[in-house]
C-alpha positions as CSV (number, residue, x, y, z in Angstrom):
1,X,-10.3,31.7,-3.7
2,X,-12.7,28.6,-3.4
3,X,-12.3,26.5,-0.2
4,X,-11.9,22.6,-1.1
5,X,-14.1,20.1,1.0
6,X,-13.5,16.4,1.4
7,X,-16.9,15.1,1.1
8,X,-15.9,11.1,1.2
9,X,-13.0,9.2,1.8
10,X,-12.9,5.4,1.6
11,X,-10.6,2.7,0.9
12,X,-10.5,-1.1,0.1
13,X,-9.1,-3.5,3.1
14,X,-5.7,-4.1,2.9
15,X,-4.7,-7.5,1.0
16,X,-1.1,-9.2,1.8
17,X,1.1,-8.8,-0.8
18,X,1.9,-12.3,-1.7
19,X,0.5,-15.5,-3.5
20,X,-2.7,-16.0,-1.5
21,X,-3.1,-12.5,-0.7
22,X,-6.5,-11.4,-0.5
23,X,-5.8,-9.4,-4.3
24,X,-3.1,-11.3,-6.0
25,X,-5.7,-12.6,-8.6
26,X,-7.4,-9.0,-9.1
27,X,-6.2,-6.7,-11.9
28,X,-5.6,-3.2,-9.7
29,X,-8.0,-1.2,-12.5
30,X,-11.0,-3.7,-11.2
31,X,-9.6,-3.1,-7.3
32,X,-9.5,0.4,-8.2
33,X,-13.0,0.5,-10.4
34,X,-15.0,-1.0,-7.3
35,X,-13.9,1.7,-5.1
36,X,-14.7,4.9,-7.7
37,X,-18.2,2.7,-8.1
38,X,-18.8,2.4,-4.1
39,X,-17.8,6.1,-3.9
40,X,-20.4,7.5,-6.6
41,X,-23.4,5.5,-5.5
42,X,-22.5,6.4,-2.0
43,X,-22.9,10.2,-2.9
44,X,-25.7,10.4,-5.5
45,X,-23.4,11.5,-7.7
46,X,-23.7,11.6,-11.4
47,X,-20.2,10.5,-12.5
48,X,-20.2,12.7,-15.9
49,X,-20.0,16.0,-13.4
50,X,-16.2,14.4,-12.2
51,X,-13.8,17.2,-13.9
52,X,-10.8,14.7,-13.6
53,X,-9.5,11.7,-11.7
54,X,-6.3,12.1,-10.1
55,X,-4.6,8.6,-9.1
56,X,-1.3,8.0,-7.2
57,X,0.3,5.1,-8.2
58,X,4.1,4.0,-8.0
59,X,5.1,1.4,-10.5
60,X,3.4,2.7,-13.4
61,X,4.8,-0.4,-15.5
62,X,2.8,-3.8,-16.6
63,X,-0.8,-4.0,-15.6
64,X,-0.1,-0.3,-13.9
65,X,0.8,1.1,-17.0
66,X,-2.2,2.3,-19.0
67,X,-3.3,5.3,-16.8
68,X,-4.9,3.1,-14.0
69,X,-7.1,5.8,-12.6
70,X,-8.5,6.0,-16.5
71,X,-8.5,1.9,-16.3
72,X,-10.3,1.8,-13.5
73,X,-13.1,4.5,-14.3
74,X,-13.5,3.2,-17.6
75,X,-14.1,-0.4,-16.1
76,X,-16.7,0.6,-13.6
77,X,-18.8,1.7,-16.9
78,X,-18.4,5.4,-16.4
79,X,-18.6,8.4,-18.7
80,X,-15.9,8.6,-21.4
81,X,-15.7,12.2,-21.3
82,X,-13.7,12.4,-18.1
83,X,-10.5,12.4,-17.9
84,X,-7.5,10.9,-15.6
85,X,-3.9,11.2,-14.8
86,X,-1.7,9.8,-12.5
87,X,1.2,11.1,-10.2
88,X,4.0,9.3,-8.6
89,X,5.7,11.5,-5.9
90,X,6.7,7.7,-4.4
91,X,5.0,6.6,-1.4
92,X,3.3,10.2,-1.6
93,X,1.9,9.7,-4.5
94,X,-1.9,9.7,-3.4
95,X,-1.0,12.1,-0.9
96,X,0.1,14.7,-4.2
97,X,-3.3,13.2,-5.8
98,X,-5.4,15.2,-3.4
99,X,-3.1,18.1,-2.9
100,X,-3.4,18.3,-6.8
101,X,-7.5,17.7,-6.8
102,X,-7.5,20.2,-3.8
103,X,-5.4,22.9,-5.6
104,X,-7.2,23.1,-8.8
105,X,-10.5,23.4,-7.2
106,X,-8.7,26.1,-5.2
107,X,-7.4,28.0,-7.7
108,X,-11.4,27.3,-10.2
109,X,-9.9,25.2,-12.3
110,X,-12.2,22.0,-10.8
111,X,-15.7,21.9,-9.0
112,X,-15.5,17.8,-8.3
113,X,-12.2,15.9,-8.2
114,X,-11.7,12.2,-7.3
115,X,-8.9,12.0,-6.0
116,X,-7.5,8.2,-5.2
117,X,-4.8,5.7,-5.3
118,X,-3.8,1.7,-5.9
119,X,-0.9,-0.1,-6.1
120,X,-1.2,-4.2,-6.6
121,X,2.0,-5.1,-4.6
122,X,1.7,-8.8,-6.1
123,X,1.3,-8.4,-9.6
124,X,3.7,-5.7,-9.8
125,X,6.6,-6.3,-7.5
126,X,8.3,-3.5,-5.8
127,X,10.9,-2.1,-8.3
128,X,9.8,-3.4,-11.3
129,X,9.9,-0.3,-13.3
130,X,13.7,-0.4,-12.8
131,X,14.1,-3.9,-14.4
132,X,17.8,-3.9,-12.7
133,X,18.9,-0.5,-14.2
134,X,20.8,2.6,-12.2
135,X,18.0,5.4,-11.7
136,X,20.8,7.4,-10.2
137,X,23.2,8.6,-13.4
138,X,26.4,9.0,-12.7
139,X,26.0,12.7,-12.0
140,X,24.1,12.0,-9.0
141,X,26.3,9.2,-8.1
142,X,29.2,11.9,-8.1
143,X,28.2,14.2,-6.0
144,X,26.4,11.2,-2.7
145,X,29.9,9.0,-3.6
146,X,29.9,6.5,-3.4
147,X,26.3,6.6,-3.7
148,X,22.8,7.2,-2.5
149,X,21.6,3.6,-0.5
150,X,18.1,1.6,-0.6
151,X,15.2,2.7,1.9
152,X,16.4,0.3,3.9
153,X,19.6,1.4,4.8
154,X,18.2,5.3,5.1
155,X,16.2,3.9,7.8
156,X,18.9,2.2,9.3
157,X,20.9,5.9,9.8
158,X,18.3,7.7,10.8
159,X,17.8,5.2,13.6
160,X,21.3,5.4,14.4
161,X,21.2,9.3,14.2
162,X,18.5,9.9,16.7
163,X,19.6,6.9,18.8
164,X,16.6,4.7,18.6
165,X,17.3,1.1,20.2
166,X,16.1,-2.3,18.7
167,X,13.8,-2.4,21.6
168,X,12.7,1.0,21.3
169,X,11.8,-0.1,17.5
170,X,10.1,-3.5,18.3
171,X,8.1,-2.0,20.8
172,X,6.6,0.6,18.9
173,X,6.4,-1.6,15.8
174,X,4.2,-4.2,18.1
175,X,2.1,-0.8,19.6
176,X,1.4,-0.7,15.5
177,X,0.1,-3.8,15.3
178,X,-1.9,-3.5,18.7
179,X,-3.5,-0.6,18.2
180,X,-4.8,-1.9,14.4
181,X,-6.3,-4.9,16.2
182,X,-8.2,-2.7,18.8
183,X,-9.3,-0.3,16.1
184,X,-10.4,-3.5,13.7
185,X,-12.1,-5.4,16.9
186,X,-14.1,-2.1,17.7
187,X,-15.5,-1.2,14.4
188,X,-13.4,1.2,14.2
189,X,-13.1,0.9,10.5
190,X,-16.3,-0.4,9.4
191,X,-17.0,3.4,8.1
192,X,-14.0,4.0,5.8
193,X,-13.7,0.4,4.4
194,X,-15.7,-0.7,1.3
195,X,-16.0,-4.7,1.1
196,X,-14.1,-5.6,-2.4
197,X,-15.1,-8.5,-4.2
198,X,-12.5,-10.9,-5.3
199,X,-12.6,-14.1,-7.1
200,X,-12.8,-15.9,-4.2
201,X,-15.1,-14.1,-2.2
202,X,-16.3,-10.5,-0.4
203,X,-13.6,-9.1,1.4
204,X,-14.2,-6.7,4.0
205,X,-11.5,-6.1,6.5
206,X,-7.4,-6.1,6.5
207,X,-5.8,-9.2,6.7
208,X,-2.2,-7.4,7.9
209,X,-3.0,-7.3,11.0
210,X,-1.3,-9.7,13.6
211,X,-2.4,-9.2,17.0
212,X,-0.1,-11.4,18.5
213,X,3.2,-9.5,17.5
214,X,5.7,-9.3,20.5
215,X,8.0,-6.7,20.6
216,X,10.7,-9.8,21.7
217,X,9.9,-12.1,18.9
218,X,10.2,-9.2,16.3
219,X,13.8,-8.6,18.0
220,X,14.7,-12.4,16.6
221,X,13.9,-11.5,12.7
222,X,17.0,-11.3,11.0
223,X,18.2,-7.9,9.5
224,X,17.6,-7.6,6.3
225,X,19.5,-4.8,4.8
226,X,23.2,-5.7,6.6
227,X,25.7,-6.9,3.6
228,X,29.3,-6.8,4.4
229,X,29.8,-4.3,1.9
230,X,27.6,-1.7,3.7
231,X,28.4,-3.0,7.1
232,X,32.4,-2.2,5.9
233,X,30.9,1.4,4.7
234,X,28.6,2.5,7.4
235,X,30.8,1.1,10.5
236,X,28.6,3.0,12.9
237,X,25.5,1.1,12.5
238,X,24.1,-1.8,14.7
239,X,21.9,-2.9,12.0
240,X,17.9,-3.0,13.5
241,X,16.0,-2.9,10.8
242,X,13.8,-5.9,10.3
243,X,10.4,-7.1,8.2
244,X,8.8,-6.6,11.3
245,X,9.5,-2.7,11.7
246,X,9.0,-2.1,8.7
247,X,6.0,-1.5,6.5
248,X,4.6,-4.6,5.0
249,X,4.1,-5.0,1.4
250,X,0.2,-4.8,1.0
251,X,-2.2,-4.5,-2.0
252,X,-5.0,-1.8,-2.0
253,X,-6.5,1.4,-3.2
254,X,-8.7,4.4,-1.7
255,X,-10.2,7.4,-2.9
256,X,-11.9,10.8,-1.6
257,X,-14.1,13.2,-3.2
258,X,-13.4,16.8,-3.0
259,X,-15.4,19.4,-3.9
260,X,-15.9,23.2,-4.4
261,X,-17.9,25.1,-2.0
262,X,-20.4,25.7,-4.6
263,X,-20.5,22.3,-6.0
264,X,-21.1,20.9,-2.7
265,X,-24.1,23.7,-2.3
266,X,-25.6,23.2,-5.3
267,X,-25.5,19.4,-5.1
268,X,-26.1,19.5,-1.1
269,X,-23.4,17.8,-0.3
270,X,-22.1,17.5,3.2
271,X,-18.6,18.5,3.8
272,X,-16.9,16.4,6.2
273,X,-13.6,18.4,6.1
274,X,-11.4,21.5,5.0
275,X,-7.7,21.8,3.6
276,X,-6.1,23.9,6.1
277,X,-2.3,23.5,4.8
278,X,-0.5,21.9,2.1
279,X,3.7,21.8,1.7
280,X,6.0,19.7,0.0
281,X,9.2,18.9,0.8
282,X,13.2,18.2,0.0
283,X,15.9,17.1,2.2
284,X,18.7,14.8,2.3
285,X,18.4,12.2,0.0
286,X,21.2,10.0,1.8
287,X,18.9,10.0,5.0
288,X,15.9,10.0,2.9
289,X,13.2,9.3,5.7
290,X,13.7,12.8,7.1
291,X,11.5,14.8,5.2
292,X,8.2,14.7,7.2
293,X,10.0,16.8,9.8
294,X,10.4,19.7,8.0
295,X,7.3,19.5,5.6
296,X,5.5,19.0,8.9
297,X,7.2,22.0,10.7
298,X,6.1,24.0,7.4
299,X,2.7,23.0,7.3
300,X,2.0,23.8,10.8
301,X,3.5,27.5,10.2
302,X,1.4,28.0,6.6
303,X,-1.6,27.4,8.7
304,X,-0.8,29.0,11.9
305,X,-0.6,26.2,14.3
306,X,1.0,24.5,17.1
307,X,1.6,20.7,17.4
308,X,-0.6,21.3,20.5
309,X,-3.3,22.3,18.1
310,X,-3.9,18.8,16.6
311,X,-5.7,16.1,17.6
312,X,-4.5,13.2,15.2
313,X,-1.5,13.6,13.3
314,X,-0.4,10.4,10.9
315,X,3.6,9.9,9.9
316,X,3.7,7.0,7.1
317,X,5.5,4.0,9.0
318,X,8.1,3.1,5.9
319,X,9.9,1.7,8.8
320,X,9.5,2.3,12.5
321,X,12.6,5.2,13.0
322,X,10.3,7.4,10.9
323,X,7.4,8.2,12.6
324,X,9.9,7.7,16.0
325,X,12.3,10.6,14.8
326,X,9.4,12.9,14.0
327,X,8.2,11.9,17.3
328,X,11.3,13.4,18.5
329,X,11.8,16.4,16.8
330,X,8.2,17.7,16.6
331,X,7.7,17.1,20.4
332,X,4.5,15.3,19.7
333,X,1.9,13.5,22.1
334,X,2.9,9.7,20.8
335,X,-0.9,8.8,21.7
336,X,-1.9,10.8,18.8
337,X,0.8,9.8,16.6
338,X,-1.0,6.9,14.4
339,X,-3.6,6.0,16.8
340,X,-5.0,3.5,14.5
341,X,-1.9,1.6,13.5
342,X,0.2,2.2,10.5
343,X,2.0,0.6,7.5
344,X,3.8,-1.5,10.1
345,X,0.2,-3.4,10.8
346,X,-1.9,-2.3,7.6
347,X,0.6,-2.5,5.1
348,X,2.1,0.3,2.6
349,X,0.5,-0.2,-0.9
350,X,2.9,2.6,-2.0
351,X,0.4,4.6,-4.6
352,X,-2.4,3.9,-2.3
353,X,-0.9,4.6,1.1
354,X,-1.9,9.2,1.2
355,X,-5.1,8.6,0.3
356,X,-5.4,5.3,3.0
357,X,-3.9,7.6,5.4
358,X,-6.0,10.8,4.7
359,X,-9.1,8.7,5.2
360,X,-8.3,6.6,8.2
361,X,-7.4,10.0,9.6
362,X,-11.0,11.6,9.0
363,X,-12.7,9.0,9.9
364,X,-10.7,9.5,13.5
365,X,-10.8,12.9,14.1
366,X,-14.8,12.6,13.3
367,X,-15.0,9.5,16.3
368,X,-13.2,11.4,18.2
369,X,-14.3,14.9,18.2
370,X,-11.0,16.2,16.9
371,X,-10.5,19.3,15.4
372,X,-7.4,19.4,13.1
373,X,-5.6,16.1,11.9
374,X,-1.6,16.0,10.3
375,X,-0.7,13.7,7.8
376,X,3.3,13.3,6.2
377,X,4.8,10.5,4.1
378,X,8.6,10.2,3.3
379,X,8.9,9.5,-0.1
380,X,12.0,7.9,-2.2
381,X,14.4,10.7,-3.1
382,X,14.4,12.7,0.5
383,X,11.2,13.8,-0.2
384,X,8.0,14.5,2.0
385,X,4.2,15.7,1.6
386,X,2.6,16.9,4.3
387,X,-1.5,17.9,5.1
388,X,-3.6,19.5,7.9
389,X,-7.1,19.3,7.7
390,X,-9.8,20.7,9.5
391,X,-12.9,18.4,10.4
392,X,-16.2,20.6,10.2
């Protein structure tokens, strides 16, 4: 079996999702195109040797909807010959995209894969494939009744499950934004950002991040997923969930390139890191954030390791109780639980978010000398990917 190799891994800064936002004038195949240019030149790589583009995007409707990974290859005046596809697997969907890249290469069906992700938070609103129709059915519908709830209110159980305070969720949710501001201040992601240019100008780092975020002021936001329709439903519940622990709604894209063993030998091409366990996920759909605990635990067993074994493990911050209750479970060292910030500081552009994680979690374990790195995203559904990695 052929071992896969990350050989790259970059991503755009991340733009607020709103009018004024650093991308809101940007179609996402140009965001997208700049970032598969960036990471071709980079490499000395002759784009016609790509044997497919994988992309993870979410709302595949509107300016999303024509194959964006083909958009976007297409626009940076690449070779017509390659193809593209894209997966949705929810806020894993870039994640999947390099499982998927990784796999094939495994099993000789691909030498070089791009795999990559974008999602344009502002020009295609959150939801907008639904246009106000019931994904659920009524089968569905039958057996959760009287019904499966938003994101929202999943994260609102699971912090009242595992007993996480407001204070508890503030301060960690303010830790996010801290430890994005020390990482941005210290160069920390010069490396694994690519300056994007926009209609208005170069931009080259996030604009997500608020420094001056107190865990008291974020315990003043009002909470936005209490109705007293759920409140009469779910009496048990405080209600803690705010827009300030939860993930921010950002605009972005990133993309690694991963390569066969002999690809990389025959093109002498560095490999920065190895695929040392893949697993995906199911589990309660009601609680939906819980996922990453058992895809974690999986992961960890499919490549014979301890959470003592890692040196950087990532958990997707949808909302603060999800990283905090994998915390919990996985009796991990919350120093190396998203050391550089999360989607609580540097947003969640949903397609975009595995690969954004994957590569802000290279580019750490290689600063800091770290040996194996974790990555899991909850995903819509009760759903979870998880990845180890091995630097080399």
């Amino acid at each position: 079996m052929q071992q896969a190799f990350i050989v790259d891994a970059i991503r755009s800064p991340m733009g607020k999702a709103k009018p004024g936002g650093a991308y809101c004038e940007m179609h996402p195949a140009e965001l997208l195109a700049q970032l598969l240019t960036a990471l071709v030149q980079r490499n000395r790589l002759d784009p016609g040797m790509v044997d497919d583009v994988i992309t993870g995007c979410v709302s595949q409707v509107g300016e999303q909807s024509a194959t964006p990974g083909r958009i976007a290859w297409l626009a940076a005046g690449f070779p017509e010959h390659v193809p593209a596809t894209t997966i949705d697997r929810k806020c894993g969907s870039s994640q999947q995209a390099v499982h998927f890249a990784a796999q094939g290469i495994m099993a000789g069906a691909y030498d070089i894969v791009i795999a990559c992700g974008v999602e344009s938070m502002s020009r295609i609103p959150m939801g907008s494939a639904r246009m106000g129709q019931d994904p659920y059915g009524p089968l569905v519908t039958q057996r959760y009744s009287p019904g499966l709830v938003s994101q929202g209110v999943a994260a609102e159980l699971v912090a009242s499950k595992w007993g996480l305070t407001q204070s508890t969720l503030d301060e960690y949710s303010a830790q996010s934004h801290a430890r994005a501001h020390s990482a941005q201040a210290s160069g920390a992601f010069r490396r694994e950002i690519v300056p994007i240019t926009t209609p208005h100008g170069v931009i080259d780092s996030d604009e997500t991040i608020r420094p001056e975020t107190t865990a008291p002021a974020l315990g003043q936001l009002k909470r936005v997923f209490r109705t007293d329709e759920l409140a009469e439903r779910f009496p048990e519940l405080d209600w803690r969930i705010t827009a300030g622990n939860s993930s921010q709604m950002t605009d972005g894209a990133a993309a690694l390139l991963i390569v066969s063993e002999r690809a990389a030998e025959r093109l002498q091409l560095r490999p920065r890191a190895r695929f040392a366990a893949f697993d995906v996920r199911g589990d309660d759909p009601l609680l939906m954030l819980t996922a990453p605990i058992p895809a974690s635990k999986r992961a960890l067993e499919k490549a014979g390791l301890r959470i003592s074994d890692l040196s950087h493990y990532e958990v997707n911050e949808a909302f603060a109780p999800v990283p905090l209750a994998w915390q919990h479970d996985l009796d991990a060292d919350p120093s190396l639980l998203n050391p550089r910030g999360g989607a609580i500081a540097l947003g969640h552009p949903l397609g975009a978010s595995g690969a954004r994680i994957m590569t802000t979690m290279l580019h750490s374990l290689e600063d800091g000398g770290g040996r194996y790195g974790m990555q899991a995203i909850c995903e819509a559904g009760g759903m979870a990917n998880a990845t180890i990695i091995e630097r080399l």
